[in-house]
C-alpha positions as CSV (number, residue, x, y, z in Angstrom):
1,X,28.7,34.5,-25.0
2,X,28.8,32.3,-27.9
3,X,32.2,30.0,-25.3
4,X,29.2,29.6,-22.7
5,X,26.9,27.4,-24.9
6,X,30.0,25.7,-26.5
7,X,31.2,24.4,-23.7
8,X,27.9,23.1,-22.1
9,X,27.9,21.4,-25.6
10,X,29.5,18.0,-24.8
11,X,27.8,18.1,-21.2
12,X,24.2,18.2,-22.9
13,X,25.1,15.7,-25.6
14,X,26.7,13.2,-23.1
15,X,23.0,13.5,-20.8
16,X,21.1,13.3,-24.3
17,X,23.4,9.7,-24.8
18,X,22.7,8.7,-21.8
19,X,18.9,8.9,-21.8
20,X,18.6,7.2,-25.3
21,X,20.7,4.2,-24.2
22,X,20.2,3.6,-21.1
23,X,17.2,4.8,-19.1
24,X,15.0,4.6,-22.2
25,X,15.3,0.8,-22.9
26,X,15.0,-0.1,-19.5
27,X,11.7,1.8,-19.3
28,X,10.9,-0.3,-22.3
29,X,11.8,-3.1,-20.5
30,X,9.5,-2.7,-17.0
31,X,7.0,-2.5,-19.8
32,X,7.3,-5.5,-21.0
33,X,7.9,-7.5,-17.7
34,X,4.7,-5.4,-16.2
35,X,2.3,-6.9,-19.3
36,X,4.2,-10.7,-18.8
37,X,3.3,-10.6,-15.5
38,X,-0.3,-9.0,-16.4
39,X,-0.7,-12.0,-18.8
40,X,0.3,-14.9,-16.4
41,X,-2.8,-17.2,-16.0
42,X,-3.2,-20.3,-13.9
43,X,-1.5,-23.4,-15.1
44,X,1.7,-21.4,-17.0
45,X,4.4,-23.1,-16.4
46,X,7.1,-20.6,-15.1
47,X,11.0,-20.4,-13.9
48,X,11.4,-18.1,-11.0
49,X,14.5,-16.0,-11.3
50,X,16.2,-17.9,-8.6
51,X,16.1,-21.1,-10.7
52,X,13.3,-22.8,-9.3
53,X,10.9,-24.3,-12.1
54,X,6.4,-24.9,-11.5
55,X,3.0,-24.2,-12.4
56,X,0.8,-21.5,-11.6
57,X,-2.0,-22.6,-9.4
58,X,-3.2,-19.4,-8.2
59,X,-2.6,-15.4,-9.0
60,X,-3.7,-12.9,-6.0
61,X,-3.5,-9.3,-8.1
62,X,-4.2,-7.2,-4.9
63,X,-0.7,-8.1,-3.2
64,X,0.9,-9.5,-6.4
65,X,1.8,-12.9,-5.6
66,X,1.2,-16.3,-6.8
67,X,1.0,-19.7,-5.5
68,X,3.4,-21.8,-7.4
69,X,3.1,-25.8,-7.6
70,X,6.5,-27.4,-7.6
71,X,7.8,-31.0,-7.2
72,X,8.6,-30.0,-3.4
73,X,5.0,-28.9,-2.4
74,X,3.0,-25.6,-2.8
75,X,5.0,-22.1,-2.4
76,X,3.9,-18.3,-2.7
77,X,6.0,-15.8,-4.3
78,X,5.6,-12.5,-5.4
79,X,5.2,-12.3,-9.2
80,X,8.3,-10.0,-9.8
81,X,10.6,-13.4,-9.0
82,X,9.1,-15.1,-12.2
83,X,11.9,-14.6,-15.0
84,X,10.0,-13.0,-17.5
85,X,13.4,-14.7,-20.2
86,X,12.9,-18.1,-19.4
87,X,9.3,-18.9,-18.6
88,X,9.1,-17.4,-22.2
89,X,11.2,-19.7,-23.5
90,X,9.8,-22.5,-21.3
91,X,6.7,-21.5,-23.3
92,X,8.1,-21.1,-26.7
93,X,7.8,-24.7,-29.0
94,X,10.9,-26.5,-29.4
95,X,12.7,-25.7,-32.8
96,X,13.6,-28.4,-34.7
């Protein structure tokens, strides 16, 4: 009985691995890009993931999208295409 268990040993410490380092963090993650994209407020200036660089004019919360001021006119996007990385640093003062 005791060759069962022993067996199933590296199985269950392999599934244990993978659960701390991978689907933990990126829970920890969608938590963090849920409350950036809970905190964005009109005029942020943000980077959508695809590159393109504006400012926040307006934030509809019942379908999730915002209207997005760029040098090329007025554009809505859902708010899961703002990079939560670089808006922050877009944000952050310049070091010195």
């Amino acid at each position: 009985m005791g060759e069962g268990f022993g067996g199933m040993a590296p199985l269950l410490l392999m599934f244990v691995v993978i659960i701390f380092f991978m689907v933990i963090p990126a829970f920890r993650r969608q938590r963090k890009e849920k409350n950036f994209a809970n905190s964005l407020k009109k005029g942020d200036r943000v980077i959508l993931k695809s590159g393109l660089h504006g400012k926040i004019l307006e934030l509809n919360d019942k379908d999730g999208t915002a209207i997005i001021e760029t040098m090329a006119g007025k554009m809505k996007f859902e708010k899961a295409a703002i990079s939560m990385e670089s808006s922050q640093r877009l944000q952050a003062p310049a070091k010195k």
